[in-house]
N, C-alpha and C positions, 0 to 999 in steps of 0.2 A: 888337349891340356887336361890334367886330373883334375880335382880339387886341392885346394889350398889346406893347408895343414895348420893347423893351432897349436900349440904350445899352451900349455892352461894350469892353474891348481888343481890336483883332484879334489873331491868335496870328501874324500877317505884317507886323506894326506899325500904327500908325494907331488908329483907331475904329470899329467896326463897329454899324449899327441892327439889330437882329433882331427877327420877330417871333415873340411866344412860340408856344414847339412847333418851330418852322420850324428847318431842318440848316442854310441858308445865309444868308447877310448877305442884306439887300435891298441897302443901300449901307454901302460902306467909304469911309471920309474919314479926311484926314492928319488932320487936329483932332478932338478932343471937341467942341468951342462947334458945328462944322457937323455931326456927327452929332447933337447934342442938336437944333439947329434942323429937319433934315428929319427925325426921328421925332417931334418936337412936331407936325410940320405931318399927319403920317398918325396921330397919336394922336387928335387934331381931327376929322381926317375919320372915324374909322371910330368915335369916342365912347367910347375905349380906354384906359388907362392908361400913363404915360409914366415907363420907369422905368430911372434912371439910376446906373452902375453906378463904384466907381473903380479906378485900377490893380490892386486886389488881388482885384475881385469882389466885391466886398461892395457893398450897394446904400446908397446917398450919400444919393439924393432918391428922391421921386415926386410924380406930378401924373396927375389925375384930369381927363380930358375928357368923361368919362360917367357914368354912375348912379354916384355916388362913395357906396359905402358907409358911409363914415363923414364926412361933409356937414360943415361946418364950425356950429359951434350963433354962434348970436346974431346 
């Protein structure tokens, strides 16, 4: 399983993907919508969780592309 991926405000404007742990952006984008879209797409790849953050830092969503510990029932 990779690390989990963030979704974030840059602190330069924009949207930043990060992955957890990691000091730097993988990518910065003007939008939220296309940061959400290429950290979904390496969330996918690496089986990781995708977790999305808003203006203020506080976490909005998440989404599980891997061993999702709490599995949806029924």
């Amino acid at each position: 399983m990779g690390k989990n991926q963030h979704v974030t405000p840059h602190p330069d404007g924009g949207w930043q993907v990060k992955g957890e742990g990691n000091n730097k952006a993988t990518k910065v984008t003007e939008t939220k919508k296309e940061a959400i879209d290429i950290a979904r797409q390496i969330a996918k790849n690496q089986e990781s969780e995708l977790i999305i953050h808003g203006k203020d830092g506080k976490i909005q969503n998440k989404d599980s592309y891997g061993n999702d510990p709490y599995p949806p029932k029924g």
